[in-house]
C-alpha positions as CSV (number, residue, x, y, z in Angstrom):
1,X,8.4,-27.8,1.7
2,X,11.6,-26.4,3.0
3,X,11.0,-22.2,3.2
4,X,14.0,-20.2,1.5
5,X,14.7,-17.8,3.9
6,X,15.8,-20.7,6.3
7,X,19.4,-22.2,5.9
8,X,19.3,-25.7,4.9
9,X,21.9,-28.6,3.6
10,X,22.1,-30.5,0.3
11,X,24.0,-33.5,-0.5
12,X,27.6,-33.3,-1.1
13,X,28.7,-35.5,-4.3
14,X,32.4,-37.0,-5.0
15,X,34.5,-38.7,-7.1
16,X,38.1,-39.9,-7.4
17,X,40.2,-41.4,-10.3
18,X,43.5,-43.1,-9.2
19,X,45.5,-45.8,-11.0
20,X,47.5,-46.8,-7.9
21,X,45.9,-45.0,-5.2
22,X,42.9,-46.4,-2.7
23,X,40.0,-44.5,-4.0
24,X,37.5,-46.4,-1.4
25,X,39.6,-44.5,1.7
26,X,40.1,-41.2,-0.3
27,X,36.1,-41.5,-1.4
28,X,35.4,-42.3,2.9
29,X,37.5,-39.3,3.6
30,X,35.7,-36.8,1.4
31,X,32.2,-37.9,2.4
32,X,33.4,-37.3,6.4
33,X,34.4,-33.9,4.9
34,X,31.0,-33.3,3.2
35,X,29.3,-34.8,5.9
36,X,27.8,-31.3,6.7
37,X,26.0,-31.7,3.6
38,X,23.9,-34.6,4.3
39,X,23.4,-37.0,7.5
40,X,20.6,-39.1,6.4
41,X,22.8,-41.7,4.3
42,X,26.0,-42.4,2.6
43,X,27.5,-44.8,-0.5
44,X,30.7,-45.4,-2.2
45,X,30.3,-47.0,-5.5
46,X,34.1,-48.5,-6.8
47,X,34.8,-49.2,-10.1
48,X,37.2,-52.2,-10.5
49,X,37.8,-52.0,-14.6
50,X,35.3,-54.7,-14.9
51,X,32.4,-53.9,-12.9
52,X,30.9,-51.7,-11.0
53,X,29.8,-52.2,-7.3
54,X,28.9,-50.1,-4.2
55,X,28.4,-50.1,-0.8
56,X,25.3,-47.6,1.1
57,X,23.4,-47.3,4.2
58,X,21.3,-45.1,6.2
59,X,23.6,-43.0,8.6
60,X,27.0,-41.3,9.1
61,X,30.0,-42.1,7.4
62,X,32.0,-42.9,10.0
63,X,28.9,-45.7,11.1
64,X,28.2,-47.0,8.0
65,X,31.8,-48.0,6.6
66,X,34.2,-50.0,8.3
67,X,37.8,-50.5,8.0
68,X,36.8,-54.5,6.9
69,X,34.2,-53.0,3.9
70,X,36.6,-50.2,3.3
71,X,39.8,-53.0,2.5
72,X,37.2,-54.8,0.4
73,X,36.5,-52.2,-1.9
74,X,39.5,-51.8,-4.5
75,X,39.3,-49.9,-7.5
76,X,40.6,-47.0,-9.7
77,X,37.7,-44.9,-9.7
78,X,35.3,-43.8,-7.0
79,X,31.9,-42.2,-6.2
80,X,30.5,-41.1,-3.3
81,X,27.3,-39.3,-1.6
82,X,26.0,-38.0,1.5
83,X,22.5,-37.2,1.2
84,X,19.9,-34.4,2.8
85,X,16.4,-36.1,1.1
86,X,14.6,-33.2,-1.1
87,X,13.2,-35.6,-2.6
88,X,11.6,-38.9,-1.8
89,X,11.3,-40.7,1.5
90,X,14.3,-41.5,3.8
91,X,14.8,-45.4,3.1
92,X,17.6,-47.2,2.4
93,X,17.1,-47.7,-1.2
94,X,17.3,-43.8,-1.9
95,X,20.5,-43.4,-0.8
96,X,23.3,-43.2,-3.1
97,X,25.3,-43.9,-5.6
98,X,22.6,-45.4,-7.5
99,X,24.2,-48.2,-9.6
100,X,22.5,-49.4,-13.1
101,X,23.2,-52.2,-15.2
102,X,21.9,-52.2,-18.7
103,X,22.2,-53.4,-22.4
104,X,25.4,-51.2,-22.6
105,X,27.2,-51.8,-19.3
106,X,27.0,-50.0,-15.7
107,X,26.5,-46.8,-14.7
108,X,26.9,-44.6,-11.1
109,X,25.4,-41.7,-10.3
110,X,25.6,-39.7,-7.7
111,X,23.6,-36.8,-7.8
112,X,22.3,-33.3,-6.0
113,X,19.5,-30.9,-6.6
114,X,16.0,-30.4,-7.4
115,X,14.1,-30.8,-10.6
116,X,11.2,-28.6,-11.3
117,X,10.4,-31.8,-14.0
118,X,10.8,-34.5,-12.1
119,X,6.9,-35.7,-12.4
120,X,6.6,-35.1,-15.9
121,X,10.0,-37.4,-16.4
122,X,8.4,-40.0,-14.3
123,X,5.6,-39.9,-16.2
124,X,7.1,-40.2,-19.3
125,X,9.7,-43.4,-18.2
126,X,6.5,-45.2,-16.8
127,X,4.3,-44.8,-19.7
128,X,7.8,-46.2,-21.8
129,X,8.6,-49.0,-19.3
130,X,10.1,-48.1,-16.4
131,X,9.6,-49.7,-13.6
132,X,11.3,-47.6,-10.3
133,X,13.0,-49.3,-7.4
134,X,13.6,-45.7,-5.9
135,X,11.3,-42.7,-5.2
136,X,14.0,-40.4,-6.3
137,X,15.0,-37.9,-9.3
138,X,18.1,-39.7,-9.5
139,X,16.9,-42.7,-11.1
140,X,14.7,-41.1,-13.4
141,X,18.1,-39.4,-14.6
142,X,19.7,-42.5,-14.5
143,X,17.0,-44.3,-16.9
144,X,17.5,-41.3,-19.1
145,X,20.9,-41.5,-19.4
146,X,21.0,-45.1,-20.4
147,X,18.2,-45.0,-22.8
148,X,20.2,-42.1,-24.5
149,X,22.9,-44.1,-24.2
150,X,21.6,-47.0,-26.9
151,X,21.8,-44.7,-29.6
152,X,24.5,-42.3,-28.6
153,X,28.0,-43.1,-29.7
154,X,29.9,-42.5,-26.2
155,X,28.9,-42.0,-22.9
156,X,29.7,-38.3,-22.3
157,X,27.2,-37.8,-25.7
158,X,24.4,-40.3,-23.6
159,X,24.9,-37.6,-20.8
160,X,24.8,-34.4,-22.5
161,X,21.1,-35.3,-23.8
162,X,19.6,-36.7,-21.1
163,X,20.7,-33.6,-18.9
164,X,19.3,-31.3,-21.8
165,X,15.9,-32.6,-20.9
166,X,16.3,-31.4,-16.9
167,X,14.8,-28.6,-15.8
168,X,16.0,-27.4,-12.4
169,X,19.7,-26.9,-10.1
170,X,21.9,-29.4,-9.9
171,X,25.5,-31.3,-10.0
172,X,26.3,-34.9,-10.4
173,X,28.7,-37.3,-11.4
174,X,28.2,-40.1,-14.0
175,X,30.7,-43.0,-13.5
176,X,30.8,-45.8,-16.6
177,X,33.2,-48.6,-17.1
178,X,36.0,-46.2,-18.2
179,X,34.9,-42.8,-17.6
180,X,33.4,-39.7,-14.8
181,X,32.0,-37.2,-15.8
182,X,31.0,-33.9,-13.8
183,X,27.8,-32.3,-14.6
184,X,25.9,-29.0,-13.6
185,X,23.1,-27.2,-14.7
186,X,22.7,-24.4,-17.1
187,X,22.9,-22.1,-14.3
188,X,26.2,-23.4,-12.1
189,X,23.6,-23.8,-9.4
């Protein structure tokens, strides 16, 4: 456990709407900005107006994406993420965006922070079905979100009542078909 009296880094979240612009280089350009945030891994996930796909790896921006991957991803929105782990182990399938696909379409999420819950979420996604590819909060927010989603009329409502159910700092961004959405905590941590 990290000690509080000791400076120490979180992950820096992004995320970028443009109609005619190239969110994959703006997205690259902000992570190499945040990099001071986290050095363990990096993803851009691009949002094309039909789907939604994403490229991440363990290491530095500037090592992970090329000029060939960034041509290749074209879009009009964008989500990146440099990560510091908190939680979970340092492998590849941690890092982020995490990308879902479920009855209702595809969702992002890039996401920073700590959840004093995050065991008793698990807990409660496992006993209902879930079956983790990660060992991060992240996708126990992500599964909440889309299970909220089923029921909820929009996205943004899907969003608002998972996050009611976390306990804890944090920001994030949620990126659907047409939408991002920024969320913090109660607290503006």
């Amino acid at each position: 456990m990290r000690s509080i009296d000791k400076l120490g880094e979180e992950c820096g979240v992004f995320a970028v709407y443009d109609p005619d612009g190239d969110v994959a280089r703006t997205a690259y350009y902000a992570l190499y900005a945040l990099q001071h945030r986290g050095q363990e891994s990096c993803g851009i996930a691009i949002n094309n107006n039909r789907d939604i796909y994403q490229y991440k790896d363990m290491g530095l921006v500037n090592e992970v994406f090329t000029e060939e991957i960034l041509a290749g991803m074209k879009g009009t929105m964008a989500v990146g993420h440099v990560r510091y782990s908190t939680t979970g182990e340092s492998r590849r399938e941690n890092a982020q965006p995490l990308v879902i696909r479920y009855i209702k379409g595809n969702l992002a999420l890039a996401h920073n922070g700590n959840l004093i819950n995050s065991s008793e979420l698990w807990d409660d996604l496992s006993k209902n079905g879930a079956i983790f590819q990660t060992t991060t909060d992240t996708e126990a927010i992500a599964y909440m979100i889309a299970r909220e989603r089923i029921e909820a009329g929009s996205v943004e409502r899907a969003v608002e009542k998972a996050v009611a159910n976390l306990k804890g700092a944090f920001s994030m961004i949620v990126m659907s078909a047409r939408k991002l959405i920024a969320v913090r905590d109660p607290w503006g941590f």
